[in-house]
N, CA, C and O atoms as a Tripos MOL2 file, in Angstrom:
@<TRIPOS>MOLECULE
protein
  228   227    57     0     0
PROTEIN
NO_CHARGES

@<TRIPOS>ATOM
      1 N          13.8250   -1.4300   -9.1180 N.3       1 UNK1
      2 CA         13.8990   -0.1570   -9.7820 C.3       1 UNK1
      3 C          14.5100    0.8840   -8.8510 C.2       1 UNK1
      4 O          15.2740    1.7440   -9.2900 O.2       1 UNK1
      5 N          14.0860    0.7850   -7.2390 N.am      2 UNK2
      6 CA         14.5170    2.2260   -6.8350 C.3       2 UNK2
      7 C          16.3010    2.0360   -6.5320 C.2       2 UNK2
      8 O          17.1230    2.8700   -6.1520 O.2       2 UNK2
      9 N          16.4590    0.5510   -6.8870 N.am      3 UNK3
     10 CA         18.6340    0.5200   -6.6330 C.3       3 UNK3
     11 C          18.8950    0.9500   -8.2490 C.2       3 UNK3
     12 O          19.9720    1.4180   -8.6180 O.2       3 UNK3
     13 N          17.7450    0.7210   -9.1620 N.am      4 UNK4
     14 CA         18.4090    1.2370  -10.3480 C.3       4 UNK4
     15 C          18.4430    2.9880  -10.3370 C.2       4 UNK4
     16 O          19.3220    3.5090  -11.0230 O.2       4 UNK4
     17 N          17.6530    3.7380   -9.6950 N.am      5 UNK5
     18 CA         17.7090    5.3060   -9.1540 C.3       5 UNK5
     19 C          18.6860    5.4100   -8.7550 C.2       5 UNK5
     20 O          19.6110    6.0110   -9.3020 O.2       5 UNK5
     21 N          18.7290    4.6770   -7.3800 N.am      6 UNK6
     22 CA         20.2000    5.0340   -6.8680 C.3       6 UNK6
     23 C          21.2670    4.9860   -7.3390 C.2       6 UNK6
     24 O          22.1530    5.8300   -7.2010 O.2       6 UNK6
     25 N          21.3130    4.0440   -7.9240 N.am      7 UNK7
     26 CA         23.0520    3.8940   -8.5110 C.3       7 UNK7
     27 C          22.9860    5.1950   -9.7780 C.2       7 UNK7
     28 O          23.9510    5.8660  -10.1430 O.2       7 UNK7
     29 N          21.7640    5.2870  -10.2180 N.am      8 UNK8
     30 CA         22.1480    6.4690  -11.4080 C.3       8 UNK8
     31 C          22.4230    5.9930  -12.5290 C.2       8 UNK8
     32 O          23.3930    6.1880  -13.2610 O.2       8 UNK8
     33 N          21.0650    5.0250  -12.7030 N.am      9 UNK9
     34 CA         21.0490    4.2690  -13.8670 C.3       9 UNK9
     35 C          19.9240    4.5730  -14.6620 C.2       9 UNK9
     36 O          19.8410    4.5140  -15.8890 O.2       9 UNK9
     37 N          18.7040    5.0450  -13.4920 N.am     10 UNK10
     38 CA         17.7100    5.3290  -14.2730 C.3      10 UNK10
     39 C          17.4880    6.8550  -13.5760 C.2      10 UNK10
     40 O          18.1520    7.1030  -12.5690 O.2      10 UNK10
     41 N          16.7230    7.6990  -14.0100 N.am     11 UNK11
     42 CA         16.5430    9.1590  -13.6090 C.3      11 UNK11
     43 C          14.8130    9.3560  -13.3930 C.2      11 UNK11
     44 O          13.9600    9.0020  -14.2080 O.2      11 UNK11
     45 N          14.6090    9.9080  -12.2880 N.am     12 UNK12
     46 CA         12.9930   10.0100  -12.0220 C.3      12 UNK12
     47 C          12.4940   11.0780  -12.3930 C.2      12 UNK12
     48 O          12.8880   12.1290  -11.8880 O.2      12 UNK12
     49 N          11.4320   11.0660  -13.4380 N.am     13 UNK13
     50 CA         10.6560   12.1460  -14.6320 C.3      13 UNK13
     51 C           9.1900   12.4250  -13.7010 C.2      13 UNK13
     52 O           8.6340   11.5180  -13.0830 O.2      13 UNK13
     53 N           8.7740   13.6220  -13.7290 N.am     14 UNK14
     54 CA          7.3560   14.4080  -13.3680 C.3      14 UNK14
     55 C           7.3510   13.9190  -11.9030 C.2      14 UNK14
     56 O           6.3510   13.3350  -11.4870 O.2      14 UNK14
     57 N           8.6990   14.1820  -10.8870 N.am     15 UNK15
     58 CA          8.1400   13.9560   -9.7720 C.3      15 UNK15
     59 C           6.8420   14.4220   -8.9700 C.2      15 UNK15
     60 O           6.0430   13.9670   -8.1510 O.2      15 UNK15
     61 N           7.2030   16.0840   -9.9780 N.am     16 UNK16
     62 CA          6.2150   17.3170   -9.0670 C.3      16 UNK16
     63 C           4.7560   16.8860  -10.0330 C.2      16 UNK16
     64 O           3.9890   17.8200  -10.2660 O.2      16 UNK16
     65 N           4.4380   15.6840  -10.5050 N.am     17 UNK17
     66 CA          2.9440   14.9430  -11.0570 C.3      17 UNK17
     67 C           2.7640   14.4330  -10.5190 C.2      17 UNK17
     68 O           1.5700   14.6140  -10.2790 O.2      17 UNK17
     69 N           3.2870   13.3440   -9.6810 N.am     18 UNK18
     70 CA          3.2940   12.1350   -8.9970 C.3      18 UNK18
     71 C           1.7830   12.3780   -8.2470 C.2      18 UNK18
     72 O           1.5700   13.5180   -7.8360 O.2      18 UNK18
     73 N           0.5180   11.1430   -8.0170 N.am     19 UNK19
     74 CA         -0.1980   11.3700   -7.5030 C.3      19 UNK19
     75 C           0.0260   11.4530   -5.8740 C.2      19 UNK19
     76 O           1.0750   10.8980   -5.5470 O.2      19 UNK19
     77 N          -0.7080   12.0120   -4.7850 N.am     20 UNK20
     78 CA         -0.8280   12.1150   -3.6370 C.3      20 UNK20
     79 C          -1.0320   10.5490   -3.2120 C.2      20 UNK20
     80 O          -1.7970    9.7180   -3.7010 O.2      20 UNK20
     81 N          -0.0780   10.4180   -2.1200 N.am     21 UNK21
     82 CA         -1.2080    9.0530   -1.1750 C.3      21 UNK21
     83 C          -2.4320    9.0960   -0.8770 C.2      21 UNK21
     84 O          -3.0200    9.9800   -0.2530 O.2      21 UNK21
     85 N          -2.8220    8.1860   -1.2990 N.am     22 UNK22
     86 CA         -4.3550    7.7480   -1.1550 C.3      22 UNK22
     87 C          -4.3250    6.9230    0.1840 C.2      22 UNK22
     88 O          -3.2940    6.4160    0.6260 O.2      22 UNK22
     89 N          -5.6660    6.8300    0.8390 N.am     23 UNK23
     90 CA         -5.4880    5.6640    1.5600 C.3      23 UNK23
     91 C          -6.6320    4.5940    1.1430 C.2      23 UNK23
     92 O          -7.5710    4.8300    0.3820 O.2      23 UNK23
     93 N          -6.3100    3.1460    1.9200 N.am     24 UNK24
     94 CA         -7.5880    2.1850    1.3030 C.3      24 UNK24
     95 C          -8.3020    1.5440    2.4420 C.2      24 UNK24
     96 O          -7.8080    1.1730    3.5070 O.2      24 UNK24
     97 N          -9.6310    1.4670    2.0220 N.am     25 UNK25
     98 CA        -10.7030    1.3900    3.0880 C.3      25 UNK25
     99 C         -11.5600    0.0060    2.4570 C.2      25 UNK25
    100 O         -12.0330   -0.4390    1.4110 O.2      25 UNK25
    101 N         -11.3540   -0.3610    4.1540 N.am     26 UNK26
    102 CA        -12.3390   -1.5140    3.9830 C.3      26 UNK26
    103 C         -13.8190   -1.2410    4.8420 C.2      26 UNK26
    104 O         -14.0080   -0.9550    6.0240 O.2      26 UNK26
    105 N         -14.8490   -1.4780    3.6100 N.am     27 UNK27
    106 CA        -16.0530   -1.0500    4.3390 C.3      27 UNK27
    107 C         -17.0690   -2.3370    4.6290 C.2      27 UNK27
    108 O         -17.2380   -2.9210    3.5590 O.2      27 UNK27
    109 N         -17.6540   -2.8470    5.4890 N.am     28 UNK28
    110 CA        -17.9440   -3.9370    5.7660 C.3      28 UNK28
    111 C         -19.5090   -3.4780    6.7780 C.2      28 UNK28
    112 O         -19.5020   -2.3560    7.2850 O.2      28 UNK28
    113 N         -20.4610   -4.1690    6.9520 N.am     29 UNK29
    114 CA        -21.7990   -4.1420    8.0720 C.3      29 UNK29
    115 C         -21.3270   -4.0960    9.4260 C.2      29 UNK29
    116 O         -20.4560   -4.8210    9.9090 O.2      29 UNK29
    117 N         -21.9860   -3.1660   10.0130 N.am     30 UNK30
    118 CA        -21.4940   -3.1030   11.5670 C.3      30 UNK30
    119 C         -22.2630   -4.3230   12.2380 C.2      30 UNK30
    120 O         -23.4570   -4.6210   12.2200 O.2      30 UNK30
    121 N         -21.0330   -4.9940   12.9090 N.am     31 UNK31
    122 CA        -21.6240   -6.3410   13.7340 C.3      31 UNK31
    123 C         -20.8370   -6.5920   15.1350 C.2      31 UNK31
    124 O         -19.6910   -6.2760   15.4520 O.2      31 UNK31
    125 N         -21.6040   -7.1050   15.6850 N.am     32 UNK32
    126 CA        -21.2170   -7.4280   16.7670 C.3      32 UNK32
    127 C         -19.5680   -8.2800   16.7110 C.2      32 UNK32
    128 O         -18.4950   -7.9600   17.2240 O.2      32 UNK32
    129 N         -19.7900   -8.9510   16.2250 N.am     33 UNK33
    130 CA        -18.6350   -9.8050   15.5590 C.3      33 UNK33
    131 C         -18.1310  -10.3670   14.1470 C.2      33 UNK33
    132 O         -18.9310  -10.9160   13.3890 O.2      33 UNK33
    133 N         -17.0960  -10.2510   13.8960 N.am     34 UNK34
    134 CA        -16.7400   -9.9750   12.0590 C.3      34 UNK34
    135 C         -16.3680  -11.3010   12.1420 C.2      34 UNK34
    136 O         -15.4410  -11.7240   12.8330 O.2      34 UNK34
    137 N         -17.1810  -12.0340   11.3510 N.am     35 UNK35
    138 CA        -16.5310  -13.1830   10.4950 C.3      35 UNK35
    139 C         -14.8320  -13.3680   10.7830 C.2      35 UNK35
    140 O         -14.0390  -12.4270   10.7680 O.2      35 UNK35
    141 N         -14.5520  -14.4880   10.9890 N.am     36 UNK36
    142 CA        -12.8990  -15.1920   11.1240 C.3      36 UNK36
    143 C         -12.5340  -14.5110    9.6280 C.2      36 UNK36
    144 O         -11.9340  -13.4360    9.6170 O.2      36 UNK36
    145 N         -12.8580  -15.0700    8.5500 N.am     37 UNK37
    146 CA        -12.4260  -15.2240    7.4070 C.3      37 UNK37
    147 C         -12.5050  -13.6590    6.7680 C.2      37 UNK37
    148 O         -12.0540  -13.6420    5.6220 O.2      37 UNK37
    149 N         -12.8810  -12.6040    7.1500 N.am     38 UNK38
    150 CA        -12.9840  -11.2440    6.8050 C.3      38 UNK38
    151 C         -12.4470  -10.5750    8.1140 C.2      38 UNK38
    152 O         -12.8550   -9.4460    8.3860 O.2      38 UNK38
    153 N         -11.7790  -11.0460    8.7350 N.am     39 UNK39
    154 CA        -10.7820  -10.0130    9.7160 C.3      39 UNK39
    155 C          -9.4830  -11.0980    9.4150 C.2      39 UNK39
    156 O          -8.4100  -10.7020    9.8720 O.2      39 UNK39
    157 N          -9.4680  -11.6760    9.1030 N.am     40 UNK40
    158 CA         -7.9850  -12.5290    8.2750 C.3      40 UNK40
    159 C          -7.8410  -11.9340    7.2750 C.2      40 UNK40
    160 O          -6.7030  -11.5150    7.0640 O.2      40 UNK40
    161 N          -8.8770  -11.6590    6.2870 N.am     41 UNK41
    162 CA         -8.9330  -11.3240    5.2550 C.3      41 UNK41
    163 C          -8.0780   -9.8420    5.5440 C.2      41 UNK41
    164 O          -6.8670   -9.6920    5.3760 O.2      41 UNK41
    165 N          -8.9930   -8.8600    5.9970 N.am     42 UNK42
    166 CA         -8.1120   -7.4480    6.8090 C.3      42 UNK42
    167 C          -6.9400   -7.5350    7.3660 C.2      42 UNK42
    168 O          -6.0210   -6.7180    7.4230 O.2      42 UNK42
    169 N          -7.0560   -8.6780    7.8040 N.am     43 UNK43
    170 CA         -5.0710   -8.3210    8.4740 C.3      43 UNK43
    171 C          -4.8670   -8.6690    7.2290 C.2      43 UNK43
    172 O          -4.8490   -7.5370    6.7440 O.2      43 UNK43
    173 N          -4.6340   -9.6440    5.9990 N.am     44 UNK44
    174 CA         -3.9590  -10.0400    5.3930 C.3      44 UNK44
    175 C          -3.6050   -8.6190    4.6700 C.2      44 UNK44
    176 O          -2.4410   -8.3010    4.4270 O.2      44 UNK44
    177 N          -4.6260   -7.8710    4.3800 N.am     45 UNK45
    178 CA         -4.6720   -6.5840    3.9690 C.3      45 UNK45
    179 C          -3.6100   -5.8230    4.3240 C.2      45 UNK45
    180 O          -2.7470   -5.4090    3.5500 O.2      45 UNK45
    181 N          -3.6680   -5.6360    5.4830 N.am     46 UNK46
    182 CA         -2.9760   -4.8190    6.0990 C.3      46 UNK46
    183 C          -1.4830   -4.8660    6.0910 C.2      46 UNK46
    184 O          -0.6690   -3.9690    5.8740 O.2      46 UNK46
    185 N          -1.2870   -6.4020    6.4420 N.am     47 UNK47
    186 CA          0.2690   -7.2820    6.7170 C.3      47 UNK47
    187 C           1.0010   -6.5340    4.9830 C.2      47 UNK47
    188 O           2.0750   -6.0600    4.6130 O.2      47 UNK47
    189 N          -0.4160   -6.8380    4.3410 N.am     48 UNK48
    190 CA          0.3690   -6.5190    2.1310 C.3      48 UNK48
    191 C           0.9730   -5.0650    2.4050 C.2      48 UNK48
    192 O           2.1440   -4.8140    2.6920 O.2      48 UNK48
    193 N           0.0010   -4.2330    2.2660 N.am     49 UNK49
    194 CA          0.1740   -2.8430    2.2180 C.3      49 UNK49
    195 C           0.6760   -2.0420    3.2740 C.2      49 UNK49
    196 O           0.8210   -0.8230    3.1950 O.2      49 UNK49
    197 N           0.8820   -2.5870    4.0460 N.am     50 UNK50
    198 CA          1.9820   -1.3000    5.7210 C.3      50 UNK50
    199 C           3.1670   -2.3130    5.3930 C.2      50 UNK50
    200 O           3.7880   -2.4830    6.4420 O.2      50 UNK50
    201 N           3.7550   -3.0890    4.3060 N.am     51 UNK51
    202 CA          4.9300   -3.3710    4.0700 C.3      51 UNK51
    203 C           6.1750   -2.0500    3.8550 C.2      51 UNK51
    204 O           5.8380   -1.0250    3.2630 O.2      51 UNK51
    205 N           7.0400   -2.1470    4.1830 N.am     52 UNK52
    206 CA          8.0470   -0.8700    3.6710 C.3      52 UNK52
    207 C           8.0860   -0.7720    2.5220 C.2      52 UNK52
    208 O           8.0040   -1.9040    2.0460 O.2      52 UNK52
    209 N           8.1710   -0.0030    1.7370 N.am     53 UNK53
    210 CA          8.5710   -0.0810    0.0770 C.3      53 UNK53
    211 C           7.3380   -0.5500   -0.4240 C.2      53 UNK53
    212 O           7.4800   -0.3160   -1.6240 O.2      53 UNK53
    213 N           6.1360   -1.0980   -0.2850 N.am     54 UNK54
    214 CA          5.3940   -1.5820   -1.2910 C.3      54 UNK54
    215 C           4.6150   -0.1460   -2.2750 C.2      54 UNK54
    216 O           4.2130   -0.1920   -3.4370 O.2      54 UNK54
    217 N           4.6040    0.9590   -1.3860 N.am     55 UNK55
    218 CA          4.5210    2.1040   -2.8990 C.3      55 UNK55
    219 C           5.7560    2.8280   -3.1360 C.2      55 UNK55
    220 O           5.8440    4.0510   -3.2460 O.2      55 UNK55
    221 N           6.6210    2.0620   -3.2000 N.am     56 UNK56
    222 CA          7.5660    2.4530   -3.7170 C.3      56 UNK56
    223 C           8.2460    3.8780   -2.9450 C.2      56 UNK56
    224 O           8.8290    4.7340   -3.6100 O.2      56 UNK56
    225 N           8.1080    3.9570   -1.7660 N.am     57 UNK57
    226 CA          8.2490    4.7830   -0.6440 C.3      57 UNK57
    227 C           9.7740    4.4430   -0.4010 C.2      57 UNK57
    228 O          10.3810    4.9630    0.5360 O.2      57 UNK57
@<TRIPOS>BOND
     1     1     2 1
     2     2     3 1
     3     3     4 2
     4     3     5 am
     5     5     6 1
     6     6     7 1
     7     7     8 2
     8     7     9 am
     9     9    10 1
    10    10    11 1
    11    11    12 2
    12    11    13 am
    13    13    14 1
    14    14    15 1
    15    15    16 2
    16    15    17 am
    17    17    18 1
    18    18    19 1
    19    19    20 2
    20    19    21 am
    21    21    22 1
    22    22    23 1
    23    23    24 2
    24    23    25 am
    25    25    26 1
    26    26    27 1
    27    27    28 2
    28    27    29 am
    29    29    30 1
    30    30    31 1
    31    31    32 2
    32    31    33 am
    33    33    34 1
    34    34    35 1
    35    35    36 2
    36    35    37 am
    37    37    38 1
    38    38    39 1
    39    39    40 2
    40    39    41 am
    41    41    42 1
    42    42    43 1
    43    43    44 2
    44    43    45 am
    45    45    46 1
    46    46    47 1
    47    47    48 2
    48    47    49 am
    49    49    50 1
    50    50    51 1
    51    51    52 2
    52    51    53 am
    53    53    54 1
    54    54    55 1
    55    55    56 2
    56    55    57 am
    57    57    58 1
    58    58    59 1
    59    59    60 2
    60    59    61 am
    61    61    62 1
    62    62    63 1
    63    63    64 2
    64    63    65 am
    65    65    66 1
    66    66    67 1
    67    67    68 2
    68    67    69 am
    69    69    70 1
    70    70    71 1
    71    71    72 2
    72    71    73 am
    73    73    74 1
    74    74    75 1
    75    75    76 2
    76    75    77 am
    77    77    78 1
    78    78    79 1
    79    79    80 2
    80    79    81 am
    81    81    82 1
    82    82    83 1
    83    83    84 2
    84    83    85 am
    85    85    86 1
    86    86    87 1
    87    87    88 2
    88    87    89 am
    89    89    90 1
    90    90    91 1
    91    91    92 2
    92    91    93 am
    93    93    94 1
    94    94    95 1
    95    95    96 2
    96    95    97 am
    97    97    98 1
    98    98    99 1
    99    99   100 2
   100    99   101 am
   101   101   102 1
   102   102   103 1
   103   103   104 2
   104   103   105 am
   105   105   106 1
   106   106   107 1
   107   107   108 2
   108   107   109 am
   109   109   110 1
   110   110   111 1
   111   111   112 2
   112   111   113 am
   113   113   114 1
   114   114   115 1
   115   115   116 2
   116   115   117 am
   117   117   118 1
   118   118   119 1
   119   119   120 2
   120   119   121 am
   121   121   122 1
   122   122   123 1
   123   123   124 2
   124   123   125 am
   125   125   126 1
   126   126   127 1
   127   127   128 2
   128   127   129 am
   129   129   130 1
   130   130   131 1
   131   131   132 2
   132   131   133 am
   133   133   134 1
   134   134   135 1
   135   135   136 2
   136   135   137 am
   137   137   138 1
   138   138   139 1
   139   139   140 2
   140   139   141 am
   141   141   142 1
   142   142   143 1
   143   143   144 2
   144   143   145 am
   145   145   146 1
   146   146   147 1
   147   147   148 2
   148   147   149 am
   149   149   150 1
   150   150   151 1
   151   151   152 2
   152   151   153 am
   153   153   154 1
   154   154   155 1
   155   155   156 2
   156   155   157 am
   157   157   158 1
   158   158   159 1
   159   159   160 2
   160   159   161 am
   161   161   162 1
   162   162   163 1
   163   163   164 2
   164   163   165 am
   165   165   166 1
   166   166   167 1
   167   167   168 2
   168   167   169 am
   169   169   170 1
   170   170   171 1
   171   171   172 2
   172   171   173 am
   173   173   174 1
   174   174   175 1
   175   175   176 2
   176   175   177 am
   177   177   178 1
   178   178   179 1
   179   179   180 2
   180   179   181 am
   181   181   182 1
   182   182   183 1
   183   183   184 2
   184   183   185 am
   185   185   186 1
   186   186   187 1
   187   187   188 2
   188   187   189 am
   189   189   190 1
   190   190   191 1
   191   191   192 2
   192   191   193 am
   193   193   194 1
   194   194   195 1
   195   195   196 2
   196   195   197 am
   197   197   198 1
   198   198   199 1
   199   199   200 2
   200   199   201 am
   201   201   202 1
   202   202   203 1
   203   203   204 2
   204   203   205 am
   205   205   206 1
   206   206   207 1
   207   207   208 2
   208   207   209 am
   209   209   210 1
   210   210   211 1
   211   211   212 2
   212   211   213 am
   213   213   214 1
   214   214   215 1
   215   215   216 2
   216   215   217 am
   217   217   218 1
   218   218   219 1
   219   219   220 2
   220   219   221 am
   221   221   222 1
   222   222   223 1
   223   223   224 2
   224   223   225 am
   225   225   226 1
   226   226   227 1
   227   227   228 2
@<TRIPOS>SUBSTRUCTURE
     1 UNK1         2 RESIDUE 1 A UNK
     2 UNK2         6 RESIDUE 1 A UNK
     3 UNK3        10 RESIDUE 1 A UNK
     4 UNK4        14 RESIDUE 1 A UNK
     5 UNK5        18 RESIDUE 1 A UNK
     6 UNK6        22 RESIDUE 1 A UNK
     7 UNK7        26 RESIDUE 1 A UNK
     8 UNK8        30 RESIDUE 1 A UNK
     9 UNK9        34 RESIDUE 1 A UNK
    10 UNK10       38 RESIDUE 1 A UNK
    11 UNK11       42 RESIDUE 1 A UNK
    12 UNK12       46 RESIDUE 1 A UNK
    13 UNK13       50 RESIDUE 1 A UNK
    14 UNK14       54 RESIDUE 1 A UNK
    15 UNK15       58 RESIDUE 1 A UNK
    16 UNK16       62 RESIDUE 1 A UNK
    17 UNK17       66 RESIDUE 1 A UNK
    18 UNK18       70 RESIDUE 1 A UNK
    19 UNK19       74 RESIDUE 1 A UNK
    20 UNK20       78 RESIDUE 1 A UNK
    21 UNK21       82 RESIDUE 1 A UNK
    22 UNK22       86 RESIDUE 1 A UNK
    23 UNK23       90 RESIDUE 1 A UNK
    24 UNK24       94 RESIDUE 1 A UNK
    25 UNK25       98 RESIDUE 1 A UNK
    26 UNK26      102 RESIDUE 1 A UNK
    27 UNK27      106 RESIDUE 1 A UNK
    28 UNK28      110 RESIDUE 1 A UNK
    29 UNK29      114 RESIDUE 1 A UNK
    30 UNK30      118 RESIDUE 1 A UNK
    31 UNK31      122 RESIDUE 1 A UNK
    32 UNK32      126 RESIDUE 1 A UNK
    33 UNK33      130 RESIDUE 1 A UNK
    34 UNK34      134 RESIDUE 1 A UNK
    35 UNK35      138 RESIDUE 1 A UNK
    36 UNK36      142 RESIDUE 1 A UNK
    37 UNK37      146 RESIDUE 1 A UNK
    38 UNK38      150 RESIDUE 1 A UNK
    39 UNK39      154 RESIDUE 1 A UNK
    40 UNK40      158 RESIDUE 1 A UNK
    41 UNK41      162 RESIDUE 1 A UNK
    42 UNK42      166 RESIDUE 1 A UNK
    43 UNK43      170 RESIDUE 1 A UNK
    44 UNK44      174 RESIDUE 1 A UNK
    45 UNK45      178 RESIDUE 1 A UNK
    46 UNK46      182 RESIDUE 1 A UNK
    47 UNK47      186 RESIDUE 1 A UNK
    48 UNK48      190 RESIDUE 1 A UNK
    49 UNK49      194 RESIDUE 1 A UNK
    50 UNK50      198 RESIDUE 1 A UNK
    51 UNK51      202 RESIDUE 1 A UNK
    52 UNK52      206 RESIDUE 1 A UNK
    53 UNK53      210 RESIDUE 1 A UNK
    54 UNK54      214 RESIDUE 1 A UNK
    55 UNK55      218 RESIDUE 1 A UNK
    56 UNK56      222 RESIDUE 1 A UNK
    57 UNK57      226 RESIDUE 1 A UNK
């Protein structure tokens, strides 16, 4: 979609609506040490969403 913007194919409506960035939180028990499989789990998190472009940024 955003090469169809660019080229000036499609036109972007209610920019000045657009919601604010949010951010997302992982809340978990304070421990000495986090589970393998829930700090994999978090990076995997992380690796998804600090991608370039994944909100459409």
């Amino acid at each position: 979609m955003g090469t169809d913007i660019g080229a000036g194919r499609l036109v972007s409506v209610l920019d000045a609506f657009a919601a604010p960035p949010i951010g997302i939180h992982a809340v978990f028990p304070q421990r000495r040490h986090l589970p393998l499989r829930v700090r994999l789990f978090l990076d995997l998190l992380k690796h998804i969403y600090n991608a370039p472009g994944y909100f459409g940024e």
